[in-house]
C-alpha positions in Angstrom: 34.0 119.5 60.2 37.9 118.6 60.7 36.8 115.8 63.4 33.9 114.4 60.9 36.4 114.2 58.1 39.0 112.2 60.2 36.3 110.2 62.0 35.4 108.6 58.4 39.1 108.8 57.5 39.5 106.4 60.3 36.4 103.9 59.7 37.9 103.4 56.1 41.0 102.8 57.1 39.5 100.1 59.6 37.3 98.5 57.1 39.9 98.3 54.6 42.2 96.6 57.3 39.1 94.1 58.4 38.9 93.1 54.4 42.3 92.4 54.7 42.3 89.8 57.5 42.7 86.0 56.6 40.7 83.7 58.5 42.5 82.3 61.6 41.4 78.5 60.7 39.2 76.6 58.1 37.6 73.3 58.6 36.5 70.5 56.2 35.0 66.5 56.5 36.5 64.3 54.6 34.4 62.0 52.8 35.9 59.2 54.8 33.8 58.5 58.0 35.7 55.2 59.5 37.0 54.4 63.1 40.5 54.7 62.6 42.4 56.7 64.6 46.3 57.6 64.0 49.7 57.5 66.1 49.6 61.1 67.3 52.5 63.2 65.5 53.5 66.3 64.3 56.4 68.0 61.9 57.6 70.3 59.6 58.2 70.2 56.1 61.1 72.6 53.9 59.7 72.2 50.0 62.4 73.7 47.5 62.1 72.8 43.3 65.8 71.2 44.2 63.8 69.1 46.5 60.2 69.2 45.4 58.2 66.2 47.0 57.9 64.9 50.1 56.4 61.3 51.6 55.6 60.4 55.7 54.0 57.4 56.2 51.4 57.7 58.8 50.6 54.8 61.7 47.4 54.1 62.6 46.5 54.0 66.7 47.8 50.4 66.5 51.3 51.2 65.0 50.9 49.8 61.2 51.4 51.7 58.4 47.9 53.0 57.3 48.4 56.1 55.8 50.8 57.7 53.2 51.1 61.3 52.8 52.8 63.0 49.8 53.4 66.4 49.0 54.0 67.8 45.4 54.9 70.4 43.5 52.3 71.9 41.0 52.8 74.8 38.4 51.7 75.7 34.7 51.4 72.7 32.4 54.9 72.1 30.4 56.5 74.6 32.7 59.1 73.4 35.8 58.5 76.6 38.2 55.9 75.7 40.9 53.0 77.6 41.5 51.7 75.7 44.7 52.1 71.9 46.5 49.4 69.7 46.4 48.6 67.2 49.6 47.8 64.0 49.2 46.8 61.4 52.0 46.7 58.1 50.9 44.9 54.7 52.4 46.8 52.1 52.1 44.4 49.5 52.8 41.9 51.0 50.1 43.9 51.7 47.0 40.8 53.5 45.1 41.3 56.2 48.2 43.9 58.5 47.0 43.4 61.5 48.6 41.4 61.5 51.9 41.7 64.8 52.6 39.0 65.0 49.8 35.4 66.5 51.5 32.4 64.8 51.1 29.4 65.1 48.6 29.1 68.7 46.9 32.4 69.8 48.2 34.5 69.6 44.8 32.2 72.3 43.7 33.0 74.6 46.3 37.0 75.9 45.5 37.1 76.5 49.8 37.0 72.7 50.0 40.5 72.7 48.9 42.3 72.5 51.6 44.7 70.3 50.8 46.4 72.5 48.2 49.0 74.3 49.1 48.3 77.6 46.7 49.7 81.1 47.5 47.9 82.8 45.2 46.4 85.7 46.2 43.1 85.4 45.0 42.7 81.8 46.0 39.6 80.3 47.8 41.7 79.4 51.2 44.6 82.3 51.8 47.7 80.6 52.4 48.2 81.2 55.6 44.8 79.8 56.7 45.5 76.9 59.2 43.6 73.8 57.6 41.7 71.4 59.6 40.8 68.3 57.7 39.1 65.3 59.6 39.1 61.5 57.9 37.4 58.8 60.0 38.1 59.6 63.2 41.3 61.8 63.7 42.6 65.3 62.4 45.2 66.8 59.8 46.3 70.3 60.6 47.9 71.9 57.9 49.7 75.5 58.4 52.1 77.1 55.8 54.4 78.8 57.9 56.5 80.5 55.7 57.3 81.2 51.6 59.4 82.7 49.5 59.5 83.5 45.5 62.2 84.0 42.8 61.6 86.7 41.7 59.9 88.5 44.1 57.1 89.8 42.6 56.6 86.3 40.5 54.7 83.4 41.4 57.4 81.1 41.3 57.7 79.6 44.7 61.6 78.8 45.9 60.3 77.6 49.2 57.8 76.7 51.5 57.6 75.6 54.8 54.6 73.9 56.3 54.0 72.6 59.5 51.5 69.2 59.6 49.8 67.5 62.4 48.0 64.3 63.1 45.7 64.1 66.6 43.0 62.1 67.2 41.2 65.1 69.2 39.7 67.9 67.7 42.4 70.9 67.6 39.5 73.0 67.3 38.1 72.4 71.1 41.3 74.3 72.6 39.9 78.0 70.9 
């Protein structure tokens, strides 16, 4: 009966362990499908509230400026502690396109769509440390939090976060 009880005991503690895993990756379409395809780059971003925002103008394959991503803060309305960052890639050519990393038809109802923000909490759509795999036309955005912090601990201000961002023009997904 002992070797029943701790059998289960075991299966529990497995499933409970299995609910707790994050997904390793999450992929989304924009609703931009052109033939442009980007100067190939990656980096690393440090967001603090004493420096909150961040810009990067991204090339195109030919070396112009095409793209401008923009990262900011986001928190409760009239308060200055942030909550999460919001990602934003912007055409430049196309100033009705504000954020590209927007998915297509349906996919504002669907909270997983939003990929491009930058949310730690816990009972978000996309867990934060979900690495985020957005194409527009035809290259990638990977987006990866690497690491956070809040003040206080157990709040959910954020004091910093650290993201890691990547533009290819092949799909980071074929090297699983």
């Amino acid at each position: 009966m002992r070797k029943v009880s701790g059998f289960f005991f075991s299966l529990l503690i497995a499933a409970a362990l299995t609910a707790q895993e994050q997904p390793t990756s999450a992929y989304l379409e924009s609703f931009r499908k052109g033939a442009t395809h980007v100067t190939e780059e990656s980096f690393q971003v440090k967001l603090t509230p004493a420096d909150p925002t961040y810009r990067e103008r991204i090339k195109d394959s030919a070396g112009n400026d095409r793209y401008e991503l923009t990262i900011t803060p986001a928190g409760p309305e009239g308060d200055t502690k942030i909550t999460s960052w919001r990602v934003q890639l912007r055409d430049l050519r196309h100033s009705i396109y504000t954020n590209v990393l927007v998915g297509g038809p349906g996919a504002a109802q669907d909270p997983k769509n939003d990929l491009w923000w930058l949310n730690p909490n816990q009972f978000g759509a996309v867990p934060i440390k979900t690495k985020r795999i957005i194409k527009v036309d035809q290259f990638y955005v990977v987006i990866q939090v690497k690491s956070m912090h809040f003040t206080p601990l157990d709040s959910p201000y954020l004091d910093t976060m650290v993201a890691q961002f990547g533009f290819t023009n092949s799909d980071p997904r074929a090297g699983k």
